[in-house]
DSSP file (Angstrom, degrees, kcal/mol; ACC not computed):
  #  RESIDUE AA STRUCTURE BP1 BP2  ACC     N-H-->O    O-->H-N    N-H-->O    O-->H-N    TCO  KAPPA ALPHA  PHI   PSI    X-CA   Y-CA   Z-CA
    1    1 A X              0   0    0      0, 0.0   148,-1.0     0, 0.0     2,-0.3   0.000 360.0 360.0 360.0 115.2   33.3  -29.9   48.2
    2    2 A X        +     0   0    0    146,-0.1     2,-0.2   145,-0.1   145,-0.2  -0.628 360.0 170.5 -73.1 124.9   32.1  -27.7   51.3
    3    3 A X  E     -A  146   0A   0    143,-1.0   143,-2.9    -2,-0.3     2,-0.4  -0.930  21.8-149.9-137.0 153.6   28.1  -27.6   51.4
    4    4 A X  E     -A  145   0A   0     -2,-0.2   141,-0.2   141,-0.2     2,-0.2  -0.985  10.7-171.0-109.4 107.1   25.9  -26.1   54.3
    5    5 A X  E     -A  144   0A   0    139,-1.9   139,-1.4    -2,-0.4     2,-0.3  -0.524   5.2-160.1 -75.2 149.5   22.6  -27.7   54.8
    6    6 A X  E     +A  143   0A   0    137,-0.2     2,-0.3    -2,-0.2   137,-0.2  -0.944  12.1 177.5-120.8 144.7   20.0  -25.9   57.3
    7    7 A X  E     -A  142   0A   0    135,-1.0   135,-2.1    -2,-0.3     2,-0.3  -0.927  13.6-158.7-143.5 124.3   17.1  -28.0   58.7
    8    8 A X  E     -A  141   0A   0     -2,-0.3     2,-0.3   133,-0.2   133,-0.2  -0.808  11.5-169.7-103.4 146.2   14.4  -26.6   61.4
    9    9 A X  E     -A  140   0A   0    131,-1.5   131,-2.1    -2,-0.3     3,-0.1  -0.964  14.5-170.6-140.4 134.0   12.6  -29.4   63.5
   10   10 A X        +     0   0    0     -2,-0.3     2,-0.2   129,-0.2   129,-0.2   0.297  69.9  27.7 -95.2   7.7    9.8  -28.4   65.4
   11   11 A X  S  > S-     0   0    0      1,-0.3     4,-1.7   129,-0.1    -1,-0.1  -0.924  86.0-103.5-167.8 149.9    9.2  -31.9   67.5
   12   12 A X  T >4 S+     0   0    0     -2,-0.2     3,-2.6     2,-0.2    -1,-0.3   0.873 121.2  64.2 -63.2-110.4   11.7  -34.9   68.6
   13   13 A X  T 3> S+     0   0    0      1,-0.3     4,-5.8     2,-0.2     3,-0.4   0.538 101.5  47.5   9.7 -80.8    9.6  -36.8   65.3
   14   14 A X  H 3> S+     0   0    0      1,-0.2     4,-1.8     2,-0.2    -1,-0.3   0.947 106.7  55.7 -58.0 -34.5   11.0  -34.5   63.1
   15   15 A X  H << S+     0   0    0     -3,-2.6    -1,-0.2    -4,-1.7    -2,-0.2   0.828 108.1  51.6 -56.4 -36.6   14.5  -34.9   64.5
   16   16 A X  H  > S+     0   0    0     -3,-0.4     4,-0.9    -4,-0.3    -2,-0.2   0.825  96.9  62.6 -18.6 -81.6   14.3  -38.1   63.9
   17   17 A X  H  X S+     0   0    0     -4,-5.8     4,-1.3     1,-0.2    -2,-0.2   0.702 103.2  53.0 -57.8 -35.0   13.3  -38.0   60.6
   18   18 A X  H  X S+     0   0    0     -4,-1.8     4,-0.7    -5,-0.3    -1,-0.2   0.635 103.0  53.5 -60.5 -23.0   16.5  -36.3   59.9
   19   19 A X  H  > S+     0   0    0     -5,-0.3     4,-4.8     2,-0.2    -2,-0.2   0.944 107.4  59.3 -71.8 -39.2   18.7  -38.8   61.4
   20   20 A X  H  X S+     0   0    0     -4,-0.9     4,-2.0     2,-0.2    -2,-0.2   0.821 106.6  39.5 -55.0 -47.1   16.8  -41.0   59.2
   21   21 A X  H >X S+     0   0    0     -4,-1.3     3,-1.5     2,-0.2     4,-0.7   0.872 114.8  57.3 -87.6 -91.2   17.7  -39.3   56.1
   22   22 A X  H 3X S+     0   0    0     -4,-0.7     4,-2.9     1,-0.3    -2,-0.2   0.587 106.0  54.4  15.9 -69.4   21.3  -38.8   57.5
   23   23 A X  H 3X S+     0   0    0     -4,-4.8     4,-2.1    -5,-0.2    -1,-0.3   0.989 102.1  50.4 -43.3 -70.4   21.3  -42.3   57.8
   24   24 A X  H << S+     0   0    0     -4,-2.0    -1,-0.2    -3,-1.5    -2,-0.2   0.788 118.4  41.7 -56.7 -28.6   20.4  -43.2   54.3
   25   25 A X  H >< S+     0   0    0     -4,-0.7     3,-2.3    -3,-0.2    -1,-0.2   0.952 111.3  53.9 -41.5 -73.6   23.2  -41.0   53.1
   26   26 A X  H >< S+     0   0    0     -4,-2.9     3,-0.9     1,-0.3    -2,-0.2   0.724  99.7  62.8 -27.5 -55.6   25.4  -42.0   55.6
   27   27 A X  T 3< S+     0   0    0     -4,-2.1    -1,-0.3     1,-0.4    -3,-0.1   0.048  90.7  68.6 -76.9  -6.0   25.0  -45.8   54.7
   28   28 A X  T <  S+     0   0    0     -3,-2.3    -1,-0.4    51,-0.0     2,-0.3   0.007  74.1 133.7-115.8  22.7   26.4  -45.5   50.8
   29   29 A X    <   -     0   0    0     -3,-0.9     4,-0.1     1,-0.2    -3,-0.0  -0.772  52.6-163.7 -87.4 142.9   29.7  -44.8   51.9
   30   30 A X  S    S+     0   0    0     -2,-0.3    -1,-0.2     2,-0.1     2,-0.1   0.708  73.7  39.3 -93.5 -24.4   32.7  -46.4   50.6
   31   31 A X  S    S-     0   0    0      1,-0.2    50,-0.1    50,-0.0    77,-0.1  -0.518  93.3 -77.3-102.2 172.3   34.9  -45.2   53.9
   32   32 A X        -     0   0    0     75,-0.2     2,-0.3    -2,-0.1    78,-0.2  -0.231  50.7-161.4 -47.6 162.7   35.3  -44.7   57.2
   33   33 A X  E     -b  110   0A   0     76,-0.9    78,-2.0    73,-0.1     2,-0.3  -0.962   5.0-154.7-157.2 148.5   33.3  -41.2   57.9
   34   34 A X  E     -b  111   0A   0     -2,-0.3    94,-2.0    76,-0.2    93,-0.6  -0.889  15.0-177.4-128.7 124.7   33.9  -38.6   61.4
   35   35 A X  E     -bc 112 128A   0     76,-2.8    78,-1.1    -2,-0.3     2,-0.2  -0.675   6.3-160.3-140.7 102.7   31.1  -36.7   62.0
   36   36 A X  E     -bc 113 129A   0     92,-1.7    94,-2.4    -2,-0.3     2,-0.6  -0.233   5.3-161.6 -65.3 135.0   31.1  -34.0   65.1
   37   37 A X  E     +bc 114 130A   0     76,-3.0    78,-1.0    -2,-0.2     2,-0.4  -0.891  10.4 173.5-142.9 143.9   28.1  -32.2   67.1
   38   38 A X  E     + c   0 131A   0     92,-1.2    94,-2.0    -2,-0.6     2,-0.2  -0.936  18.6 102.5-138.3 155.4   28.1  -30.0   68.6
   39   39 A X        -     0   0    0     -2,-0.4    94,-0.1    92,-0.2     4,-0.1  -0.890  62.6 -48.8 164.7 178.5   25.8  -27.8   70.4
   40   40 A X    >   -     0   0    0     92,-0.3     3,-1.5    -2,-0.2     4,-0.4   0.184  68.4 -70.3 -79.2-155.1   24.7  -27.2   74.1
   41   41 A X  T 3  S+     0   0    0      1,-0.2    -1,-0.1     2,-0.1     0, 0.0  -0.585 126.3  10.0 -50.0 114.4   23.5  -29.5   77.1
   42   42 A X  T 3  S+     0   0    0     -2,-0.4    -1,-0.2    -3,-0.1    -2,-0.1   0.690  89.4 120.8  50.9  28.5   19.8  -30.7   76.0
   43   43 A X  S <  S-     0   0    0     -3,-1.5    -2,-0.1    -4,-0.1    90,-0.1   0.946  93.2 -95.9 -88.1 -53.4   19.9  -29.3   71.8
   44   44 A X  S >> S+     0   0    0     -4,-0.4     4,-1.5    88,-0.1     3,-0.9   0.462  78.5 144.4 150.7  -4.6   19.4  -32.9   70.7
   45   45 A X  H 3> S+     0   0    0     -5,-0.3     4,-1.9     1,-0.3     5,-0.1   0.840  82.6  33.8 -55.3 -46.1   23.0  -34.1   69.9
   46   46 A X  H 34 S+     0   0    0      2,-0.2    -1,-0.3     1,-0.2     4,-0.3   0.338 112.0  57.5-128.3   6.3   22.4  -37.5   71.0
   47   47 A X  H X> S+     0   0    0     -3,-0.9     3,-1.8     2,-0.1     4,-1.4   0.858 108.3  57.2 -31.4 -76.4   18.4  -38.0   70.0
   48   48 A X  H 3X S+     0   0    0     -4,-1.5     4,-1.9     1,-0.3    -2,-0.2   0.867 108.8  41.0 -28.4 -65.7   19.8  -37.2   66.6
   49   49 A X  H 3X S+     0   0    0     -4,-1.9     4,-2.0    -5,-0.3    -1,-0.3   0.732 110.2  56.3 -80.6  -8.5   22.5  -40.2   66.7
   50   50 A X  H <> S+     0   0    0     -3,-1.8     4,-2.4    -4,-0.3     5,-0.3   0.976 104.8  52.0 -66.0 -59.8   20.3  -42.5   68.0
   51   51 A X  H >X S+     0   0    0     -4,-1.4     3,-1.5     2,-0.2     4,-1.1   0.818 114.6  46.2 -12.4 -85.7   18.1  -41.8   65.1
   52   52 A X  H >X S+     0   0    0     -4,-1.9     3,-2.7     1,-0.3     4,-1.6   0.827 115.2  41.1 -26.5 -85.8   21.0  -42.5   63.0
   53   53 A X  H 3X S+     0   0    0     -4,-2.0     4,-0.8     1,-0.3    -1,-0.3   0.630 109.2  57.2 -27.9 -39.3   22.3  -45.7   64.6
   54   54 A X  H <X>S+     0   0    0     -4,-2.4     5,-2.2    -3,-1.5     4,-1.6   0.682 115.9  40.3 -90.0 -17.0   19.0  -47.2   65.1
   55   55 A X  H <<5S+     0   0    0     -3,-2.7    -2,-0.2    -4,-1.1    -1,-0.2   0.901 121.1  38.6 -95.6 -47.6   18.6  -46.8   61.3
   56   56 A X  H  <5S+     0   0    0     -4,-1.6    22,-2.7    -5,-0.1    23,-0.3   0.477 125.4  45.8 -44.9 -31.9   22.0  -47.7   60.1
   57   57 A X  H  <5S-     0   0    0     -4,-0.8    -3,-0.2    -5,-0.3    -2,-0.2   0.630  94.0-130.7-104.2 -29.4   21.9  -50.5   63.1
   58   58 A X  T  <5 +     0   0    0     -4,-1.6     2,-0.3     1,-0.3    -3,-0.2   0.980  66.6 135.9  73.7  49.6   18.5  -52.1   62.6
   59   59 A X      < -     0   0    0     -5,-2.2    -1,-0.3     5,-0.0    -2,-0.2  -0.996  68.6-110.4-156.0 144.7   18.3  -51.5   66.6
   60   60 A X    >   -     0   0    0     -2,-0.3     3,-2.3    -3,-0.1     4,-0.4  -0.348  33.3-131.1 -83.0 124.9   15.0  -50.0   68.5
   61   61 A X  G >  S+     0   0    0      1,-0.3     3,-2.1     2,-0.2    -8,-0.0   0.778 114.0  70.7 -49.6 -68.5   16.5  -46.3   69.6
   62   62 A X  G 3  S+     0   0    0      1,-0.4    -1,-0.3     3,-0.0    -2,-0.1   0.493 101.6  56.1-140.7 -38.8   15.2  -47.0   73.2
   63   63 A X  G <  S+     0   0    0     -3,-2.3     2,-0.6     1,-0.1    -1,-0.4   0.483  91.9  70.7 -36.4 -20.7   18.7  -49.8   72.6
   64   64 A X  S <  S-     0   0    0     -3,-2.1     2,-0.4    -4,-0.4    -1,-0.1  -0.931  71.2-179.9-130.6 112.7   21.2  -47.5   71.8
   65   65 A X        -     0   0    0     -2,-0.6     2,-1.0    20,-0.0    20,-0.1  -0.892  33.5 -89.2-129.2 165.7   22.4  -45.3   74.9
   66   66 A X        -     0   0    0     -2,-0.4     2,-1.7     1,-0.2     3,-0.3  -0.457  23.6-152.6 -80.4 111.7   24.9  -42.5   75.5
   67   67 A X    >>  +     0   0    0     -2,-1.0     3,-4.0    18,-0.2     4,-0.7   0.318  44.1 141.7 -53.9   5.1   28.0  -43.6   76.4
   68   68 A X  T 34 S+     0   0    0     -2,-1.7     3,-0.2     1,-0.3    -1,-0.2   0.810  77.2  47.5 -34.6 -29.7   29.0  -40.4   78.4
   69   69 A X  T 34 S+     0   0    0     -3,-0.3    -1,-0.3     1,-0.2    -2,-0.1   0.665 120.8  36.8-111.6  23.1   30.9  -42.9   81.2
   70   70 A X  T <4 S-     0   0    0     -3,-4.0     2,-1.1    -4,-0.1    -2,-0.2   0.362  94.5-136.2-130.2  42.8   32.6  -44.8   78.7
   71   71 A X  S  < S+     0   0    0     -4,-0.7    16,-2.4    16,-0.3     2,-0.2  -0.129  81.0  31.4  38.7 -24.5   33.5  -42.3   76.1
   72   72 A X  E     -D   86   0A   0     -2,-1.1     2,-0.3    14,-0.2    14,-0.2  -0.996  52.5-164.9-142.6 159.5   32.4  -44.8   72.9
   73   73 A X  E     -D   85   0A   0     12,-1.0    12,-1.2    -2,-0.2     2,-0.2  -0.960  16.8-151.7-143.7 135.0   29.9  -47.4   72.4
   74   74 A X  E     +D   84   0A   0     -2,-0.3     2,-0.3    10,-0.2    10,-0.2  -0.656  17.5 175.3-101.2 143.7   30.6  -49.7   69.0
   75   75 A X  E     -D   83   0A   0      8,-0.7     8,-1.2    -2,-0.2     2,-0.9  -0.891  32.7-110.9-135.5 179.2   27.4  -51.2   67.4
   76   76 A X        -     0   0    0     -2,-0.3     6,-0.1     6,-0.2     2,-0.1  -0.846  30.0-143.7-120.7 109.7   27.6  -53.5   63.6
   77   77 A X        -     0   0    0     -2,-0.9   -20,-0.2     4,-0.3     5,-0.1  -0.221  22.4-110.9 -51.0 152.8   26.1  -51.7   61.3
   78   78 A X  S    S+     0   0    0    -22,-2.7   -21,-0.1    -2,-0.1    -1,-0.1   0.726 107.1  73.1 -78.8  -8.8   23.9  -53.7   58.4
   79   79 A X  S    S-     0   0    0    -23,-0.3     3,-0.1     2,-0.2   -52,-0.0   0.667 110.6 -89.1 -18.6-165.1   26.9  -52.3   56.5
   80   80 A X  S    S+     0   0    0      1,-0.2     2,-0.6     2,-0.1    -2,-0.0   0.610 100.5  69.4-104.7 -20.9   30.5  -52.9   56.2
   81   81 A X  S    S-     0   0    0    -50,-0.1    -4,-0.3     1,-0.0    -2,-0.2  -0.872  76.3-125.7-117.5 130.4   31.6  -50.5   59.1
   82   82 A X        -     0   0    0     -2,-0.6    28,-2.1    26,-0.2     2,-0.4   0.094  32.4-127.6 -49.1 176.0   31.1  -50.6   62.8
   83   83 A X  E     -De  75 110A   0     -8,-1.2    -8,-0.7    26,-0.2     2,-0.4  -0.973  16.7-150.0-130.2 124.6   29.4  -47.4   64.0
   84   84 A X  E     -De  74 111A   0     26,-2.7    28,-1.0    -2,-0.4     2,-0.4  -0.767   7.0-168.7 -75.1 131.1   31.3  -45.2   67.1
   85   85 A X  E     -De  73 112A   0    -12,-1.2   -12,-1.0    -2,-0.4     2,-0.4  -0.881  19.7-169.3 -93.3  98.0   28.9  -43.3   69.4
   86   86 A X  E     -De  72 113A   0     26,-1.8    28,-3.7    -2,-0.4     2,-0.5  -0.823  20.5-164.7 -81.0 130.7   31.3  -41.3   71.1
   87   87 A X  E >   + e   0 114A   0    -16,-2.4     3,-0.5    -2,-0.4   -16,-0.3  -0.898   9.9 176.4-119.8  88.0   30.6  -39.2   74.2
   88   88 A X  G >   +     0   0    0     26,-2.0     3,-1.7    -2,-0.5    27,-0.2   0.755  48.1 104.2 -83.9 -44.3   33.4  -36.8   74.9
   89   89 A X  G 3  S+     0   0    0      1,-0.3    -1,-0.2    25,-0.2    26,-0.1   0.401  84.7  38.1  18.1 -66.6   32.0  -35.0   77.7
   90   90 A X  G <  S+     0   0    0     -3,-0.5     2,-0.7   -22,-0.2    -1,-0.3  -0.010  76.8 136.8-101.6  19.1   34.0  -36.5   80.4
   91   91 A X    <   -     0   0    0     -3,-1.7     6,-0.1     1,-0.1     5,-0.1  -0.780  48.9-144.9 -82.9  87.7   37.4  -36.7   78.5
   92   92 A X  S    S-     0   0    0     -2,-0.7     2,-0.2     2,-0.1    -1,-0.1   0.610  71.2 -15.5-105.2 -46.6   40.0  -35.6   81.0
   93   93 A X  S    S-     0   0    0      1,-0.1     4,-0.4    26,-0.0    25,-0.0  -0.891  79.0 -99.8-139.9-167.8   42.7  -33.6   78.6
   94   94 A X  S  > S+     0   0    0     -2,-0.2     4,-0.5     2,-0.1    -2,-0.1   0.599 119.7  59.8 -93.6 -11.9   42.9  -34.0   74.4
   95   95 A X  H >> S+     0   0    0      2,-0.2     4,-3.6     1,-0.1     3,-0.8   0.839  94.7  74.4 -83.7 -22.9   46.0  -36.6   74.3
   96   96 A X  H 34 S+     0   0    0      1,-0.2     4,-0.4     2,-0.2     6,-0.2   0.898  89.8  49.8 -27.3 -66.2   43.5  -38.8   76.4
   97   97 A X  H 34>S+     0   0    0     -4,-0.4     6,-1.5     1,-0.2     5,-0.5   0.562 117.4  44.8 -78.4 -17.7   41.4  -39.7   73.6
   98   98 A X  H X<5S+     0   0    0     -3,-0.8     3,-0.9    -4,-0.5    -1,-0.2   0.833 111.5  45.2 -69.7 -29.2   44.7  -40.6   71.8
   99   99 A X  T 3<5S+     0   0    0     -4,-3.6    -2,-0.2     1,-0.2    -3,-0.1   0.172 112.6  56.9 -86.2  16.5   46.7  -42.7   74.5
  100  100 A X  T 3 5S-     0   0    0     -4,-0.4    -1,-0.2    -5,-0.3    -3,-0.1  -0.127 116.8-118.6-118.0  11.7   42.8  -44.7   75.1
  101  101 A X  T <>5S+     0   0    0     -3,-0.9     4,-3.5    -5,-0.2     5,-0.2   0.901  75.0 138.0  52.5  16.8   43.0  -45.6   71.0
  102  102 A X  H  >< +     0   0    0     -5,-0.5     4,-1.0    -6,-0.2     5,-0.4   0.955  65.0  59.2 -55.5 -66.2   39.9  -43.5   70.7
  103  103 A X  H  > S+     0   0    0     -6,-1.5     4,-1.6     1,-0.3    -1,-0.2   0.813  99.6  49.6 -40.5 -60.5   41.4  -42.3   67.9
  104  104 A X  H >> S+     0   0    0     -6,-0.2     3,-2.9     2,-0.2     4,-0.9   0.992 112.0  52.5 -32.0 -64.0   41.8  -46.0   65.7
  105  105 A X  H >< S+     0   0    0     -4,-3.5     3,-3.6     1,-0.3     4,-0.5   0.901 112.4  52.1 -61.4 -50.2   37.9  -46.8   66.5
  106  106 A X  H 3< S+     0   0    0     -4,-1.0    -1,-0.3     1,-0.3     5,-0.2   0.612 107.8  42.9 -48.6 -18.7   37.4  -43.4   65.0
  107  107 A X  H << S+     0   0    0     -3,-2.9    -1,-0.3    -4,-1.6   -75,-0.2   0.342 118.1  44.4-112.2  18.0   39.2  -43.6   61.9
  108  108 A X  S << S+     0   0    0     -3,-3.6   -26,-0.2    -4,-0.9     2,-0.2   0.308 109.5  51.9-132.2  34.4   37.8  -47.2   60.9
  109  109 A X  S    S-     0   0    0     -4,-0.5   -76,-0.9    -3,-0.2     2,-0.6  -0.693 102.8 -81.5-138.6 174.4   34.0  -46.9   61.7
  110  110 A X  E     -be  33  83A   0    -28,-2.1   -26,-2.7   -78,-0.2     2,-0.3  -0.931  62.3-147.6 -90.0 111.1   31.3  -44.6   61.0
  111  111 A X  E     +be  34  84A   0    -78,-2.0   -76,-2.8    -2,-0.6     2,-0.7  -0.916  25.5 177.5-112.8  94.0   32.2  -42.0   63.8
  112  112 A X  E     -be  35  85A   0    -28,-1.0   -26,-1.8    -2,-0.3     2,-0.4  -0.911   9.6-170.5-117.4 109.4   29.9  -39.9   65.7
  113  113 A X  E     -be  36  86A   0    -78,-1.1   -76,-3.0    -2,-0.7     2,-0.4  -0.865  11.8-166.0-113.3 137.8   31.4  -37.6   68.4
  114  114 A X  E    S+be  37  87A   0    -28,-3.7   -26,-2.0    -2,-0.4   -25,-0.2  -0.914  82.6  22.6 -90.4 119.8   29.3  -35.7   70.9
  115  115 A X  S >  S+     0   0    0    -78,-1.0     3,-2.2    -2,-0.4     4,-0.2   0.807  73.8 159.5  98.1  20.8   31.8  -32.7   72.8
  116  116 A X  G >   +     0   0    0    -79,-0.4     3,-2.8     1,-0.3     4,-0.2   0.770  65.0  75.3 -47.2 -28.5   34.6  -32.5   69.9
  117  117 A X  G >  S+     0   0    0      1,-0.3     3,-0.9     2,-0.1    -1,-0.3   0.665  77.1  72.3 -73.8   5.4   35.4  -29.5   71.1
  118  118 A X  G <  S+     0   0    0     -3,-2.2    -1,-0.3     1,-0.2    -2,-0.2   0.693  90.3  62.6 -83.3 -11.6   37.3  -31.4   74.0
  119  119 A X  G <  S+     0   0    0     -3,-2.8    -1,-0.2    -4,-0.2    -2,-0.1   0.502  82.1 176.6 -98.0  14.2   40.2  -32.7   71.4
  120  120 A X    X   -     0   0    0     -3,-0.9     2,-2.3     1,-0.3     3,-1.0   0.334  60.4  -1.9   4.2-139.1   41.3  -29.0   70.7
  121  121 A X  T 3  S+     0   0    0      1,-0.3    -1,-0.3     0, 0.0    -2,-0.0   0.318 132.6  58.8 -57.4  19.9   44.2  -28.6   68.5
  122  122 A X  T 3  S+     0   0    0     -2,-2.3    -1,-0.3    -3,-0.1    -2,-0.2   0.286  74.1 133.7-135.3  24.5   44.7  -32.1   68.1
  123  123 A X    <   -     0   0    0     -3,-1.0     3,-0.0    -6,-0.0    -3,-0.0  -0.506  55.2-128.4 -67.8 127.5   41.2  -32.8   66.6
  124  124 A X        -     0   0    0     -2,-0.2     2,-0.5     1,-0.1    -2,-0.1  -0.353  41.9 -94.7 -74.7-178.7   41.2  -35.1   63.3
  125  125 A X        -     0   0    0      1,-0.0     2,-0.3   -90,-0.0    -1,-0.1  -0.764  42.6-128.2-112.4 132.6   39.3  -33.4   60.7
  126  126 A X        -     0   0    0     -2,-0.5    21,-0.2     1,-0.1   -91,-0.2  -0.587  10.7-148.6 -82.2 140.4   35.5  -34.4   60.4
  127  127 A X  S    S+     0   0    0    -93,-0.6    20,-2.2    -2,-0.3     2,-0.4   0.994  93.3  23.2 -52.5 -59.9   33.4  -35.6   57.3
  128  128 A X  E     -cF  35 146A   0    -94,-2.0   -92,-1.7    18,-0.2     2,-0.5  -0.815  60.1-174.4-105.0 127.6   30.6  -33.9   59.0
  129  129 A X  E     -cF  36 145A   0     16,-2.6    16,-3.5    -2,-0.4     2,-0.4  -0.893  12.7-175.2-128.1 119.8   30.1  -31.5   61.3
  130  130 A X  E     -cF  37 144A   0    -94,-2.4   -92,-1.2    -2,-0.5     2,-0.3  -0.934   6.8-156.9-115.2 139.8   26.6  -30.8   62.5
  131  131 A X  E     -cF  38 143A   0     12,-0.8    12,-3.7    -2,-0.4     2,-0.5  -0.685   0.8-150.4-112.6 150.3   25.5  -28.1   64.8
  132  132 A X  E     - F   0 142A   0    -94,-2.0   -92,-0.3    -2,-0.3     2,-0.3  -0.922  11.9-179.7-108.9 121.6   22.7  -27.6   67.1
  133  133 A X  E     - F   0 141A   0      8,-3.5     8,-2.0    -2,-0.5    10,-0.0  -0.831  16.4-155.5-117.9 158.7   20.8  -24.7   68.4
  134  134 A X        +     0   0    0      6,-0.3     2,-1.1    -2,-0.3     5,-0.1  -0.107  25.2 163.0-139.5  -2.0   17.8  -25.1   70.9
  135  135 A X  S    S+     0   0    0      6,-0.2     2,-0.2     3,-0.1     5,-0.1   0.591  74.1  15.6 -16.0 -28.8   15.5  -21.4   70.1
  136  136 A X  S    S-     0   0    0     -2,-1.1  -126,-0.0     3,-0.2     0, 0.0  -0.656  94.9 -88.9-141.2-174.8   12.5  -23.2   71.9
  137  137 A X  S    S+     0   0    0     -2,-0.2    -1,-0.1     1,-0.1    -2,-0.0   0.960 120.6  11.1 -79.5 -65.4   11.7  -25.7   73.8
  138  138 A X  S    S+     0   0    0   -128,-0.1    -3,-0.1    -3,-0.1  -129,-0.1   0.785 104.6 109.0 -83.7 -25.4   11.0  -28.5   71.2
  139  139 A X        +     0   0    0   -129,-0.2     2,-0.3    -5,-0.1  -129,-0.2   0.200  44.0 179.9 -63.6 176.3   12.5  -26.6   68.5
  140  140 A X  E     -A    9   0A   0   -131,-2.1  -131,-1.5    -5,-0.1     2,-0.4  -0.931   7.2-167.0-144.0 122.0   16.0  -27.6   66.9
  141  141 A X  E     -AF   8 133A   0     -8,-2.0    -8,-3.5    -2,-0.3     2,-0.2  -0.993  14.9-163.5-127.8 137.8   18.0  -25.7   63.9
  142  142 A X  E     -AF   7 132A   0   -135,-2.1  -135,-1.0    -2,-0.4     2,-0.7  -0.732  22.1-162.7-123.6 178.9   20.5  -27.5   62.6
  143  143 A X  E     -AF   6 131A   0    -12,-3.7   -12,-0.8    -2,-0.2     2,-0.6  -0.959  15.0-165.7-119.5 133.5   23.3  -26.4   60.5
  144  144 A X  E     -AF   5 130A   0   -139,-1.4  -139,-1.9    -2,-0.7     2,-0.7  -0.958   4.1-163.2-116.5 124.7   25.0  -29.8   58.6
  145  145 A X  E     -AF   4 129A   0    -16,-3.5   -16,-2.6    -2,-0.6     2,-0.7  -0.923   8.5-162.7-122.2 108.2   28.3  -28.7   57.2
  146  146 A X  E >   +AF   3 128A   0   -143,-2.9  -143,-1.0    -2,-0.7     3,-0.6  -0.859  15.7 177.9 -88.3  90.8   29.3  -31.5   54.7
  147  147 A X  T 3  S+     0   0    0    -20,-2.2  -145,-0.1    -2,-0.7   -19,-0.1   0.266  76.9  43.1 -84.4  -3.2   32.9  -31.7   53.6
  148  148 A X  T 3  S-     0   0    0    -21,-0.2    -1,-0.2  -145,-0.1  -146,-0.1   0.165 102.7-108.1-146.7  25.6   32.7  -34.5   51.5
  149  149 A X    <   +     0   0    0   -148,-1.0    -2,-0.1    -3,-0.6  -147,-0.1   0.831  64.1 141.7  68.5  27.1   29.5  -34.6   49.2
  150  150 A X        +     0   0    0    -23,-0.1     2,-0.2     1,-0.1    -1,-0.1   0.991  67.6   7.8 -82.7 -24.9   27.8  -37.2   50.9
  151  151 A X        -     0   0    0   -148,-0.1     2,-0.2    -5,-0.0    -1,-0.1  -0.811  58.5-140.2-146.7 162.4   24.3  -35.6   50.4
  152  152 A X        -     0   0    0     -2,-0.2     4,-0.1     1,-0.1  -147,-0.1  -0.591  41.3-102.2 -99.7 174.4   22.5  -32.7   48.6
  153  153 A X  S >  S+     0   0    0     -2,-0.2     3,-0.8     2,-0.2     4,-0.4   0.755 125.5  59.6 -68.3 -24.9   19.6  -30.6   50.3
  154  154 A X  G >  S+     0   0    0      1,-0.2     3,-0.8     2,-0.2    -1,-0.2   0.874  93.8  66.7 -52.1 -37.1   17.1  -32.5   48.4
  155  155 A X  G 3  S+     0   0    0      1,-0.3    -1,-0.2  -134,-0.0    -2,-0.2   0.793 100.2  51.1 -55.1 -16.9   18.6  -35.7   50.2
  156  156 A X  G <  S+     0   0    0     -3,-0.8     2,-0.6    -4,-0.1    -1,-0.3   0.631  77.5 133.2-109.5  -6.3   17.3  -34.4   53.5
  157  157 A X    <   -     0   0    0     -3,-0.8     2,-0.1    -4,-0.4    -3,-0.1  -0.261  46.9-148.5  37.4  64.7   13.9  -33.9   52.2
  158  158 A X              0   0    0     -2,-0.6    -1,-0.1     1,-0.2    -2,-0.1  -0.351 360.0 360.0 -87.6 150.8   11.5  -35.3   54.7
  159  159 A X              0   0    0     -2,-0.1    -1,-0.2  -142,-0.1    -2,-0.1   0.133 360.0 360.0-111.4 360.0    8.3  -36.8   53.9
């Protein structure tokens, strides 16, 4: 089941708060789950999965940093499945990230890749994809394109 969420945040808080609710989705799952983002150079990709980690991880965001020079960083979720932060950025062709076993941590953890568009044709298909646009300076809209039911738009529903 395809569904499209849109969410505007007008402040790093509110970005947050969406990771937050992400999280608590995230966090009933019976499988592994791949979730891509994408957007440019400062939209928020990796504020966002700290949110998410830190929430999922029980670990102070200011803990959880972006792995950009060692393409993943595994934490243990209070869960059953480790959690990937993956930083694609610097990924030198797309068979890289298979002949480095990227590809294993990603399909038996809770999988969050920054730069997906670096695995071209050879990309595994994501649970999640969310994208980021930047309009402003603090602002963020994001688009979350959900492939697998985890959440309705009432589930993101921020207090």
């Amino acid at each position: 089941m395809l569904t499209k969420v849109y969410y505007r945040s007008k402040s790093l808080h509110e970005t947050e708060q969406l990771g937050k609710a992400l999280a608590l989705s995230l966090q009933k799952r019976a499988n592994p789950c791949l979730s891509f983002l994408e957007g440019p150079f400062g939209a928020g990709k990796t504020t966002l999965i700290k949110a998410i980690i830190s929430e999922l991880a029980s670990l102070r965001q200011e803990a959880i940093a972006s792995p950009t020079f060692q393409y993943v960083t595994l934490y243990q979720g209070r869960e059953t499945f480790p959690i990937a932060h993956f930083d694609l950025w610097r990924l030198s062709s797309e068979d890289s990230f298979f002949s480095l076993g990227l590809d294993d941590i990603a399909s038996s953890s809770l999988s969050f890749i920054e730069w997906p568009e670096k695995l071209g044709k050879s990309s595994p298909e994501p649970t999640l994809i969310i994208r980021i646009q930047a309009p402003k300076e603090e602002e963020r809209v994001f688009e979350i394109e959900d492939r697998a039911g985890l959440f309705t738009e009432s589930a993101l529903e921020l207090s």
